[in-house]
N, C-alpha and C positions, 0 to 999 in steps of 0.2 A: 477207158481201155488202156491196159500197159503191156510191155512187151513179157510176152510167153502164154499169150489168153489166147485160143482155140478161139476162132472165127470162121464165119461162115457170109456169103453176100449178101446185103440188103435187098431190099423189095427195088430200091432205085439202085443198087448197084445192079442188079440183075437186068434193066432195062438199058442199063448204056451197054452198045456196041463193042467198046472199049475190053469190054468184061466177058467176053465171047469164048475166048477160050478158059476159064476158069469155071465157066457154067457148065461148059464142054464136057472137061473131065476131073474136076475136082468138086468135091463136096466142104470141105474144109482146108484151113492151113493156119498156121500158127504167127503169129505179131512177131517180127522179128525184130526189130526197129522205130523208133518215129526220129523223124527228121521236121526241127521246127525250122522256123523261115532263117533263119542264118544260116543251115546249113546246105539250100539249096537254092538256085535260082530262080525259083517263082517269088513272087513277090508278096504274095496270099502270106498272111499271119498264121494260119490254120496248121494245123500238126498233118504230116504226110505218114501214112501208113505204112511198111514198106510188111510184105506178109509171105511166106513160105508157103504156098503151096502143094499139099500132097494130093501126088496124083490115084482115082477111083479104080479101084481093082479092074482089071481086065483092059487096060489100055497100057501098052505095053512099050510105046518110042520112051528111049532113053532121052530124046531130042526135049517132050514137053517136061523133063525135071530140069532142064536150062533153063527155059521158056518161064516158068513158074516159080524161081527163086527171085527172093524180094522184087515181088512185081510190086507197084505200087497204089495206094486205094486212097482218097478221104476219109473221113469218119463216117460220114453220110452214107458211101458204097460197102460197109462190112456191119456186123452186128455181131452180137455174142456165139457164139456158136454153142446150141446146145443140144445133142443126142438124143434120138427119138426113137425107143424100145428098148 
C-alpha cells in the first residue's frame, strides 16, 4: 500500500468500534501518508495509515470532512479499494 491508493475498510477494520464513523458515512478515502515508528509516538515498528476520507453522498455536515481528514488506520483495518459496477 503507498500513498494516493483508494481504500476502502477491512473485514476487521469494519468490526472495531474505533471505525464507526467511517462505516457511517464513507465508502472510500484515499492514503494520504504513512507515518513509520520514528515519526510517532507509539512504539509499534508497523507503518500507520493516516487516510482522507470522502464523505457518501447525501450526508451533508461540513463538521464530518474535519472528522475524516488523515484519520488514522493500520494496515490490517483498510484494503484496496476496488469499485463494484
Amino acid at each position: 500500500m503507498k500513498v494516493g491508493d483508494l481504500v476502502t475498510l477491512s473485514a476487521a477494520g469494519r468490526k472495531q468500534n474505533q471505525n464507526g464513523l467511517v462505516k457511517q458515512i464513507s465508502d472510500f478515502g484515499i492514503v494520504v501518508r504513512i507515518d513509520s515508528h520514528m515519526e510517532r509516538e507509539f512504539t509499534e515498528e508497523k507503518p500507520f495509515y493516516r487516510v482522507n476520507w470522502f464523505i457518501r453522498s447525501g450526508v451533508v455536515s461540513p463538521h464530518y470532512s474535519r472528522l475524516l481528514s488523515k484519520y488514522g488506520h493500520w494496515r490490517y483495518e483498510i484494503k484496496k479499494y476496488k469499485k463494484t459496477s
